[in-house]
N, C-alpha and C positions, 0 to 999 in steps of 0.2 A: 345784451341783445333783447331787445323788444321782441314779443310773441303776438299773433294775432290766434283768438282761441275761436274754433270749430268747432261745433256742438253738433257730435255724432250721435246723437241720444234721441230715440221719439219721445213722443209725450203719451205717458200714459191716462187713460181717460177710463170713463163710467162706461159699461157695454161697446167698447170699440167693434164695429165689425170687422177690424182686422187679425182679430183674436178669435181662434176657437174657443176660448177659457176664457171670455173676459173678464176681465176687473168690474169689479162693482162698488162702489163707495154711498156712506150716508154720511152728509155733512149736516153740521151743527152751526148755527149760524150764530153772530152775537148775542141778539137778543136772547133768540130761546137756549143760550148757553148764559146765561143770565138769568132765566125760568131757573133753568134744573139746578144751578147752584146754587140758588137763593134757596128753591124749596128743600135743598138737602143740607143747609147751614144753620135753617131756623129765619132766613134774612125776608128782607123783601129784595126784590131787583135795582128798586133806586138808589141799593146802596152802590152800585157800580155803575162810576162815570158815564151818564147820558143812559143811562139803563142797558148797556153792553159789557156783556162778561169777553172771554178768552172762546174764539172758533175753532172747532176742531172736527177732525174729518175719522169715519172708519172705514177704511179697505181692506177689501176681500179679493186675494189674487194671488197666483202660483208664481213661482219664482219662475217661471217662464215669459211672462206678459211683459208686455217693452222690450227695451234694449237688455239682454243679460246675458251672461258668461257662464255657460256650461262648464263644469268642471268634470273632471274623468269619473267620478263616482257616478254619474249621471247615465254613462257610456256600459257601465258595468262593476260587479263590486269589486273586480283586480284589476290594474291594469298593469303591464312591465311584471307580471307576476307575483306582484305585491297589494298589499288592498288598494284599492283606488282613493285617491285625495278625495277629499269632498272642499267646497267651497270655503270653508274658512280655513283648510290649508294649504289655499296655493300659494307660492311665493309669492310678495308680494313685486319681489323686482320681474316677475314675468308680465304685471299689468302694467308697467312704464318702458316707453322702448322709443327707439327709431320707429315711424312708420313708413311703410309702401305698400301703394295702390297699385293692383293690380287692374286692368280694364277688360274684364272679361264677358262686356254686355253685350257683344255680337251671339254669345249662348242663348236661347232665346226658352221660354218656360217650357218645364221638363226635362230640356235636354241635359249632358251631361260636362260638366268641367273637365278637360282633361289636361293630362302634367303638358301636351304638347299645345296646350292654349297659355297655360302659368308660363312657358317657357316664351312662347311667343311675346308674350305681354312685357316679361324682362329683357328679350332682346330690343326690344320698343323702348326702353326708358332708359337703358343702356346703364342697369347699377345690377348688382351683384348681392345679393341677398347673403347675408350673415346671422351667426346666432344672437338671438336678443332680439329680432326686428321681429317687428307685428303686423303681418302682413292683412292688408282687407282687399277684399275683394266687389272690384267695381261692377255688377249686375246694372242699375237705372232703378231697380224694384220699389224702389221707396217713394217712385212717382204713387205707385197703388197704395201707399197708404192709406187709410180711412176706408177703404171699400175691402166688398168681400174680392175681388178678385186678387187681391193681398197673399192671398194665403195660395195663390196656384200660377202665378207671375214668374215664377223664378226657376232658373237651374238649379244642379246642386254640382256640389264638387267631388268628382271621380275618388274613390278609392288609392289609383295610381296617383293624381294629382297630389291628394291629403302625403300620402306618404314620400312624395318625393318635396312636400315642403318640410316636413319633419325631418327629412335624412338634408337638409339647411340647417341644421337648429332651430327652428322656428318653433316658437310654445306654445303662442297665439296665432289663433286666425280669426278676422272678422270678415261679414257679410252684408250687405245690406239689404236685406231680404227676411221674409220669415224663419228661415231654414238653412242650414249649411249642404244636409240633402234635398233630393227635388221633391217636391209635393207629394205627400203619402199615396196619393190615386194613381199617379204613376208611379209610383214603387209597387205599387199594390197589380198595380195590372203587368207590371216588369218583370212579378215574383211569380204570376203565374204559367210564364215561360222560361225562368231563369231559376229559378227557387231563391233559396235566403240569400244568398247571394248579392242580389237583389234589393234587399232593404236595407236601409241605414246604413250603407258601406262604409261615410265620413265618421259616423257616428260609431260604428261599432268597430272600426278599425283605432279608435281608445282605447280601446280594452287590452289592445298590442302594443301601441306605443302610445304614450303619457302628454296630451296635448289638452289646453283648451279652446272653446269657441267661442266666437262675441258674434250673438245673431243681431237682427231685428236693427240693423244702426241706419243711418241714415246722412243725407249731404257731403257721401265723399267726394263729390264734384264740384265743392266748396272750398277743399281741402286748396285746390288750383295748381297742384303738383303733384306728381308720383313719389317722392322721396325728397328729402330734407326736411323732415318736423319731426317731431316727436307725437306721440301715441299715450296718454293714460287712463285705463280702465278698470279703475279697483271696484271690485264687485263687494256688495253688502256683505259683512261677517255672518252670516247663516249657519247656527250648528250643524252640521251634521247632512247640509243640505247638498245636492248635487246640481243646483246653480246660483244664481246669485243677480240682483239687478246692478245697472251701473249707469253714470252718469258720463259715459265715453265722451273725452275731447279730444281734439286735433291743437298741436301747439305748432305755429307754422311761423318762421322769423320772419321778419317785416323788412331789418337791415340788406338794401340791397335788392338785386332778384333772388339771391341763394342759389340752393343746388335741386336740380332735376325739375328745373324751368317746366 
């Protein structure tokens, strides 16, 4: 079967204003990577074709910036009562899966995801969610890329919601959005009529049951179906770390219209 691949992944860039933390990089360009090698071999430059050495880039950025996959270490140090995974040990069969699109972008910024929107959204596409499937979740957010208003665009997904996709099987969830919760300012002004409660409920509801998240993605409306493709997001091997970048695809058959037209 032929596949058509969807590249669910932003581009990470130099001070994105879509990032609190952005990335920052110094590149090295032919030439003057043909300076510094020469001066530290003893050479001159023209010894390297047309006086161009090898380009090379440095970046400086948290495993959060771009598309990446939280892992439950991330959420807290135990989660299921045991220490929490960190990113270079999630299974790896939990980043390859069936995927389904959820269309939850009548939610509009701030508000909240709730299980009776996820439920809505699956009576709508008329499939049945099982274990193994990688559910993401359709916000629009990823129109605001590149701007600050990126970071305050978006819902977040209820507590109830989070956990009634877990008690599916579900391991993963993705987003297209900055956040799986809603925008820290309203959590923040949530907490001070609601208390803790209130903050991070997708996020610190890990710490109970052993889930990860894929934030930051983008062009599920590329995808051009709710279910019938496949899902793969392996995340960078990271010691120790509690996330990991990834270069998320959508594999979508070609053969045919398929399933969940």
């Amino acid at each position: 079967m032929n596949f058509r691949i969807v590249d669910l992944s932003v581009r990470v860039d130099h001070r994105s204003p879509d990032e609190p933390w952005p990335a920052e990089v110094r590149r090295v360009d032919h030439r003057t990577a043909a300076l510094q090698r020469a001066a530290a071999f003893g050479i001159t430059p023209d010894a390297f074709p047309e006086g161009l050495h090898l380009a090379n880039e440095e970046w400086h950025l948290i495993t959060h910036v771009g598309t990446h996959m939280d892992a439950p270490w991330h959420y807290g140090p135990t989660s299921e009562g045991r220490r929490a995974r960190t990113i270079d040990e999630v299974p790896l069969e939990w980043c390859f899966g069936p995927g389904v699109v959820l269309d939850v972008s009548h939610r509009r910024a701030g508000e909240e995801i709730l299980r009776a929107d996820l439920e809505r959204s699956m009576n709508g596409i008329g499939y049945t969610l099982k274990p193994g499937d990688i559910v993401l979740l359709y916000t629009g957010c990823d129109a605001y890329l590149g701007t600050r208003e990126y970071l305050e665009a978006h819902p977040g997904l209820s507590r109830e919601g989070l956990l009634w996709l877990l008690d599916q099987g579900i391991r993963v969830i993705g987003i297209d959005a900055y956040s799986l919760d809603r925008p820290f300012r309203v959590m923040a002004d949530a907490y001070k009529q609601r208390g803790t409660k209130a903050l991070f409920p997708a996020h610190y509801a890990g710490r109970e049951r052993e889930y990860c998240q894929i934030e930051k993605l983008c062009n599920l409306k590329a995808i051009g179906r709710a279910w019938g493709f496949w899902v793969a997001a392996f995340p960078i091997k990271l010691a120790g770390s509690g996330a990991g970048w990834v270069r998320a695809v959508a594999l979508v058959p070609e053969e045919g219209k398929g399933e969940g037209g």
